[in-house]
N, C-alpha and C positions, 0 to 999 in steps of 0.2 A: 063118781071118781073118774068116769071116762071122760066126761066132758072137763073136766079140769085137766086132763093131759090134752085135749083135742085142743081148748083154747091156749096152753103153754106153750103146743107148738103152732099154732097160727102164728101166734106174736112173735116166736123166733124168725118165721119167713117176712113177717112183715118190719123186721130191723132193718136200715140203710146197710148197703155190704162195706158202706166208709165208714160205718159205725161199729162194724164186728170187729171184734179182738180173736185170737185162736183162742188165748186163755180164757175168754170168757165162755167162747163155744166148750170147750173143755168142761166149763164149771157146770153147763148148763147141761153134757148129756151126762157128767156124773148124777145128777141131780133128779134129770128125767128116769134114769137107771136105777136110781136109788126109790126113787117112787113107785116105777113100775115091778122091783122087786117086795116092796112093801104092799102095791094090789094085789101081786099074785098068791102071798101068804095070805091077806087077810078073806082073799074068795078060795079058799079050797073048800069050802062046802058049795060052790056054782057047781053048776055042770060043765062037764068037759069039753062041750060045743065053747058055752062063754069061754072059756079057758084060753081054748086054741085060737077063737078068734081075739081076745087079749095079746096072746102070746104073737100073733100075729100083726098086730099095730104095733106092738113094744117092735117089733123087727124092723117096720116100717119105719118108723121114729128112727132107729138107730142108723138104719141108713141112708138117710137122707142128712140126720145130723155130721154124717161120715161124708158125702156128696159138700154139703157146706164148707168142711171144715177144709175139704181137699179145692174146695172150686175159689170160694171165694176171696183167699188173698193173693190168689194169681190174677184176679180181676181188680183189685187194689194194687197190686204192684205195676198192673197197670197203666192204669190212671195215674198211679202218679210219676209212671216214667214220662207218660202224655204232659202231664201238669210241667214236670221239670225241664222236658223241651220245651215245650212254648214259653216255657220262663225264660230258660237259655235266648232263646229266639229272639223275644221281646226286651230282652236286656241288650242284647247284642242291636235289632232295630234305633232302642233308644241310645246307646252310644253310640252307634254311626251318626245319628240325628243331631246329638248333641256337639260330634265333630264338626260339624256341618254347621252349624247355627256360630260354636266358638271360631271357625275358618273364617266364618263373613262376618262377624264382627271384628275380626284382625284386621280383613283385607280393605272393611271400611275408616277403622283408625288411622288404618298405615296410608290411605287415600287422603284421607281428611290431616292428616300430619304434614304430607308432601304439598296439600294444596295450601295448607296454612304457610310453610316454608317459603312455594313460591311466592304468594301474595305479600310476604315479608320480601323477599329479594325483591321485586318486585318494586314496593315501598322505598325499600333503600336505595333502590336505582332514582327512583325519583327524588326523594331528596335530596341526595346526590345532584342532578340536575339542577333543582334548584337553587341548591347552594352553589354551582358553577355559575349560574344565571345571575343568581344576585351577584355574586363576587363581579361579573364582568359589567354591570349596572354601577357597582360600585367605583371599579374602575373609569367606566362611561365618565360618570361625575366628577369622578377628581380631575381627570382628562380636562372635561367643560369647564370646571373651574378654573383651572392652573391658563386654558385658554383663556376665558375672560379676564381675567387677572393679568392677564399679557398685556392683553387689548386695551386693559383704562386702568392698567398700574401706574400711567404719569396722571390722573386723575382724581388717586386713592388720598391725594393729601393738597393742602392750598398751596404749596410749594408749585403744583402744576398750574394757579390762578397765576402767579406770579412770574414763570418764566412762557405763560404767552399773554403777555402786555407788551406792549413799546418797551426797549429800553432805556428810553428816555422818561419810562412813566415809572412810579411807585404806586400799585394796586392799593387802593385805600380799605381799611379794614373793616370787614362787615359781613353780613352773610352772602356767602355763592353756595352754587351746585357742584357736587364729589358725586363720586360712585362708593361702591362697597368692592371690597372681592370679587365680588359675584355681577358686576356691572350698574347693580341695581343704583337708581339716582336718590340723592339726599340734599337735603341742607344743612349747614350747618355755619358759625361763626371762623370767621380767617382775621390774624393778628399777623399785619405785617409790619416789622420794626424797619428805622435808620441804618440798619446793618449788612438786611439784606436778610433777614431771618424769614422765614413762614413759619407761623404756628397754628396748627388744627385743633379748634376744641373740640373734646373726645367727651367730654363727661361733667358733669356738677354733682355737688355730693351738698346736699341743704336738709336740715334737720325740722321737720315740721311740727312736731312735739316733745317737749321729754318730760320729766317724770315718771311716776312709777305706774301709770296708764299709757305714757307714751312707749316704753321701751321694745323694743321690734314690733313695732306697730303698722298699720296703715302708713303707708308713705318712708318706709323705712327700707328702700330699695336697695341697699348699699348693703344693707346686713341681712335684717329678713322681716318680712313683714306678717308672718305667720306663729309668731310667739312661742308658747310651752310647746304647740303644734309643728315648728319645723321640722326639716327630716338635715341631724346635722350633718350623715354625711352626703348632701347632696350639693354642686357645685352652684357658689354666692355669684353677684354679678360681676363679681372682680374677677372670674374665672370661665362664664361661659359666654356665648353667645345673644345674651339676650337682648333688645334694644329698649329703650322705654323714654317717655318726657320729650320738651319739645324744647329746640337751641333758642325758640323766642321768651318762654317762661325759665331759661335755662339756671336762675339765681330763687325762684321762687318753688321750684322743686327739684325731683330726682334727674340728671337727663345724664343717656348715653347714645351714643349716633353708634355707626357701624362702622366709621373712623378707630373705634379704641380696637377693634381686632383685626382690623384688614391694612390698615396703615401698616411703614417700615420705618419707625421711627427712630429716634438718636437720641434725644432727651425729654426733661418734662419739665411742662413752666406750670406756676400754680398760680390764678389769682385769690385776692379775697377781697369778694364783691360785698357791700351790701346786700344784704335778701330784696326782692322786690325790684330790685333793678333796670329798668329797660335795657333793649340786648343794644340800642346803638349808644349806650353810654357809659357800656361796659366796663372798656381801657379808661375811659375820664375817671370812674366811680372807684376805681378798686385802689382800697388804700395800702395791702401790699401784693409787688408783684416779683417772684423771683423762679431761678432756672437751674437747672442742671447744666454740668458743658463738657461734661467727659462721657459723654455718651455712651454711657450708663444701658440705656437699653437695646444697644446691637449687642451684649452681651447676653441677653437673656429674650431674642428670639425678634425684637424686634418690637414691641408694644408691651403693654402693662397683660394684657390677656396671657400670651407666652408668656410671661414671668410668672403669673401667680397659679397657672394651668400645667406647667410643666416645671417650675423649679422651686417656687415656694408655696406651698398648697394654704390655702387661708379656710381650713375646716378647725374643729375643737379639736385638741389631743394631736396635732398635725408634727407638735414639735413642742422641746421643752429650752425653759429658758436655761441657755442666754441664746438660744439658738434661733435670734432672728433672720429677717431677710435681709439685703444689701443696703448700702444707704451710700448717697452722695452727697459732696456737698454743693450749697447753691451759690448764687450769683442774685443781688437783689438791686433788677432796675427800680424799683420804688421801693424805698423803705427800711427798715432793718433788722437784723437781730434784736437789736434791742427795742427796737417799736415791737416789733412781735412778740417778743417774751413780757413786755408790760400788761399784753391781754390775758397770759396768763395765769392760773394758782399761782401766791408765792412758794406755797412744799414744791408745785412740780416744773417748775422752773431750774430748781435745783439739780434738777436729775436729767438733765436733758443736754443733750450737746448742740448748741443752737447754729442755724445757719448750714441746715442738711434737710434732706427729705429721705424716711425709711420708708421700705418696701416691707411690711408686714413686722408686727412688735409682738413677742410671747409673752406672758404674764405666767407668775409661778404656777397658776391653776392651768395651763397649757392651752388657754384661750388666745386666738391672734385676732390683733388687729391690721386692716389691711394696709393703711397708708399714714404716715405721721408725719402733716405738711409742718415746713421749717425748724425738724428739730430729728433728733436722733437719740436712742437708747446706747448710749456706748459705754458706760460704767457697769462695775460689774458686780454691784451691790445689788442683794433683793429689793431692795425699795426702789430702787431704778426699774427693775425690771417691772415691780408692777403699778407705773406709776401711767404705762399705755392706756390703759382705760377712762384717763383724763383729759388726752388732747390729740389720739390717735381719733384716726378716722375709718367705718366698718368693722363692725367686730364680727365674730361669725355667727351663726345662730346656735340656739341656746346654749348663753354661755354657762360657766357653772356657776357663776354670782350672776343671778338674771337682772341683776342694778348694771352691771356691766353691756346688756344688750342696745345696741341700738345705731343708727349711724351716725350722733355724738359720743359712744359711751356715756360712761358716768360723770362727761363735766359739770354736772350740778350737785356732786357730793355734799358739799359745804353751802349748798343754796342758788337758785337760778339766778345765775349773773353775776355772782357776787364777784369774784375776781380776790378769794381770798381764798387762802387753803389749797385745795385742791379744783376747785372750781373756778372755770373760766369767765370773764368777766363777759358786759353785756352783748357789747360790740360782737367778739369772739361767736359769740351762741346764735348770735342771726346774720351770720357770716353764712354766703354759700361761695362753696370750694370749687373753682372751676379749675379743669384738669386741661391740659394742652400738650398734641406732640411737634416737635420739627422736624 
């Protein structure tokens, strides 16, 4: 039995003192107390030696359990005032830390924001510049231009062939050397009359194909030669820049000189050549020839370009009928109205006011054609209106009836050549259109 209180209390000293309760020490000396009063009963037959030395470890026990219970949770409260400062401590380290870490990630944002800003101003100063730069480049050019244009504006048109000759001579008509706008040298045909007129050929309008494979096809320069594929609102030759074709094949295809936009002209003569034509037997060949004379175009800027670029726009949807371009009437050194209107359909002869030239014809589908040599839409019926597609010249690209595309339109409605209906006879169809300014 002793030895069973001997090991009861090893075990208590060998407890961790972070593992002692008071209540548990409590539990454990009523426990030993209660044991050591159940040895003492059960040896009262020992001797009184055993006794007292019993009675004397029971005391020993007691107080040391007493030592325990007084010592060791003032060494726990300890430790853990220890523990709770360096907690303190260490929480206070790591939020300073963490102040410090959030400070310089601020102070690198707010660096990296200001430098992103300047590098933006920055940015903006130079485009800036640039756009000054270009503008005064721009300027530079029109400057050059308006200068060259000074320079050989009496050589923009054959009118300048004509007033340096003799006066005693009449320049005979054929091709010389012009300039452009821009100085640049050309060639081109010069029609000089009994009058004293100059005329500059600017353009021929000659249809290489039609049918329903030909329509804005290859060689369809006047309207567009890129089919289902054009961009319609992009500006047609009647409106930009472009130059194309040569004044010697001038009846055998597309041609426009640099004469239709640079020239200051006053009217328009139209021929109609034969297709095929050689260019010196032009005036002989063309079976009609007729003019404007109310000079028609210092009204609208000066050539057929300013008219159709700045006041009547020759795209799809541009205008609705009856809302054509201007029209004037002509003057016919060869030939007549009425010779003219025998080449056409008899329906679209009907509808046509003969002996004028329009500047651009709307159709109810709000498709324009550009030019409609010796005749005019001037009635105010729908069948008028859309009767352009028969004897107008440049439609625009893709029209909305794509029978209508091409730079004859549709005059083979009723059959190639035929000269019935709506469809222009044969002569008409291999006619090329030559355009003239004075």
């Amino acid at each position: 039995m002793a030895s069973y209180i001997y090991v009861t209390v090893a075990i208590m000293f060998v407890i961790s003192p972070f593992q002692v309760h008071s209540l548990a020490i409590d539990q454990m000396i009523q426990n030993v107390t209660s044991e050591s009063n159940n040895v003492t009963s059960s040896g009262t037959n020992m001797t009184s030696s055993w006794g007292n030395m019993t009675s004397s470890m029971i005391n020993e026990t007691e107080k040391n359990c007493t030592i325990i219970v007084q010592e060791r949770p003032k060494a726990v409260e300890v430790k853990l005032t220890e523990l709770a400062n360096k907690t303190e401590e260490n929480f206070i380290n790591v939020q300073e830390g963490l102040a410090d870490v959030l400070d310089q990630v601020l102070t690198n944002f707010t660096e990296s924001v200001n430098r992103v800003y300047a590098d933006n101003n920055h940015l903006l100063e130079r485009l800036n510049d640039l756009e000054a730069n270009f503008n005064e480049v721009k300027a530079e050019k029109v400057a050059t231009e308006q200068t060259l244009q000074d320079i050989y504006t009496d050589e923009l048109s054959c009118e300048y062939i004509r007033d340096n000759v003799s006066a005693a001579m009449t320049p005979k008509s054929g091709l010389y050397w012009l300039r452009d706008k821009y100085g640049r040298r050309y060639v081109t045909y010069c029609d000089f009359d009994a009058e004293g007129r100059s005329w500059t050929l600017v353009a021929s309008v000659h249809e290489n194909k039609m049918g329903i494979d030909g329509r804005c096809n290859a060689g369809d320069k006047w309207s567009s030669e890129l089919g289902k594929d054009a961009d319609p609102n992009a500006d047609t030759a009647w409106s930009d820049l472009s130059t194309f074709g040569d004044v010697t094949t001038a009846t055998s295809g597309d041609y426009k000189s640099p004469g239709y936009f640079s020239a200051n002209a006053k009217n328009v003569m139209i021929w109609h050549v034969k297709e095929h034509t050689p260019v010196d037997e032009l005036k002989e060949k063309a079976y009609l020839r007729y003019r404007t004379t109310n000079n028609i175009l210092q009204t609208y800027g000066g050539n057929m370009y300013t008219l159709y670029k700045d006041h009547y726009t020759h795209k799809p949807g541009a205008a609705n009928y009856p809302n054509h371009g201007p029209s004037a009437p002509v003057t016919y050194d060869k030939g007549s109205w009425a010779e003219h209107s025998y080449h056409l359909g008899t329906h679209v002869k009907t509808y046509v006011t003969g002996a004028h030239i329009q500047f651009r014809a709307v159709t109810l589908s709000k498709d324009s054609f550009a030019l409609c040599p010796g005749g005019a839409i001037t009635k105010s019926t729908a069948a008028a209106h859309d009767n352009a597609p028969y004897f107008c010249l440049g439609s625009n690209p893709k029209t909305k009836d794509s029978r209508y595309c091409g730079d004859f339109g549709w005059w083979d409605r009723d059959g190639y050549g035929k000269g019935i209906g709506y469809s222009a006879d044969q002569t008409l169809v291999k006619t090329a259109f030559l355009i003239f300014y004075d």
